[in-house]
N, C-alpha and C positions, 0 to 999 in steps of 0.2 A: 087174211087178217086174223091177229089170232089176242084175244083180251083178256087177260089175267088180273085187270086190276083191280084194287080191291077185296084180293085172295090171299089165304093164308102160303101163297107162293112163297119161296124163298129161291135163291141163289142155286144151294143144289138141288134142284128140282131143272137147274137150264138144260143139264145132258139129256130130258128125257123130251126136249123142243128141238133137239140136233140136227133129227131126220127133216126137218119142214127146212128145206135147203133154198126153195124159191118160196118163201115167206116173205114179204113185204112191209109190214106193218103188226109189230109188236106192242103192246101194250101193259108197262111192268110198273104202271106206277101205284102207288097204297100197298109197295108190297115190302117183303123184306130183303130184298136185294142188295146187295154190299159191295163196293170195291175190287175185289176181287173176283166177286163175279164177273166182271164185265168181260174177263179173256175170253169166257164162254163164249160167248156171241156173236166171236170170228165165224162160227161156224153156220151163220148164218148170213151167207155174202149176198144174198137178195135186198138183204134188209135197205126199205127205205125210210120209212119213220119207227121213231122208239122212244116208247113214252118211260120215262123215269124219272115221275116226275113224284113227288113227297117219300122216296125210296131213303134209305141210308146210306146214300153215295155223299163222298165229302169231297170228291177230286181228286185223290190220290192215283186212280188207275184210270183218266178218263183218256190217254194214250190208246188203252188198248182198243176202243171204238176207232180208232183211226184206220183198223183193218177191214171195217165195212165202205169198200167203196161205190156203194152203192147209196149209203147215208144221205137225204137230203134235210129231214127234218127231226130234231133230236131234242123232246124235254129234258130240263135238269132243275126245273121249278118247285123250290120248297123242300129243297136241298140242303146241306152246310157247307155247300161251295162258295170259299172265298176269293180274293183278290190272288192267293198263291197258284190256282188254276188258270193263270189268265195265259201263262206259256203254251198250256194244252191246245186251251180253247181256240185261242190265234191259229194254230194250226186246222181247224174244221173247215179250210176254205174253200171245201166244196158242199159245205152248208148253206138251204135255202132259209130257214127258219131254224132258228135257237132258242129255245125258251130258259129264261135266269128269272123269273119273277118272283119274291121271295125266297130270294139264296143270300148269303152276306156279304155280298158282292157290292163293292164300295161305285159311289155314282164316277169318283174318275177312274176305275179299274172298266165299270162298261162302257168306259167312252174311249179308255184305249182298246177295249176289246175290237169296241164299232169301228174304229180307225183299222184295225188287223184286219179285219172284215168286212169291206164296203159294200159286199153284193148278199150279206146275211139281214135277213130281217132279225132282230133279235126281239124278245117280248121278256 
């Protein structure tokens, strides 16, 4: 497990978490992590939870988490994730837990999400 949050982390700082290849549980939320960051983190295919959760991620690049197939539990809480992410999101369905609480995420965009997803707990 490895916990970054609430550190002056940013994005390029992910190359130097590369090597931790059976890493399982990340923790990158209170930080400055951005959209683009997120390609990074192919590189870590153990990954099973990842907290990103009050980060500067808006949904733009939440695709490229789809190369961790290992992914079961994934914050996105307090985020600027709207209703336009809900294409991504639908696709996480091999997610156990989603967190959206505090994102702008409109009440019928999570209940089509819920519908794309029956077997995610979402929070």
């Amino acid at each position: 497990d490895l916990n970054l949050s609430h550190t002056n982390f940013a994005g390029t700082g992910l190359e130097k978490i590369e090597p931790l290849q059976q890493l399982e549980t990340l923790d990158l939320s209170y930080t400055g992590v951005r959209d683009d960051d997120l390609s990074q983190l192919k590189a870590l295919p153990a990954l099973k939870t990842l907290g990103l959760g009050k980060t500067r991620i808006t949904g733009t690049n939440l695709a490229a988490l789809l190369e961790l197939p290992m992914l079961q539990a994934l914050n996105l809480s307090g985020n600027s994730i709207d209703d336009s992410a809900i294409p991504d999101l639908a696709r996480f369905t091999h997610l156990k837990q989603l967190g959206l609480a505090e994102t702008k995420l409109s009440a019928e965009g999570l209940q089509r999400l819920q519908t794309s997803l029956p077997t995610t707990q979402l929070r």
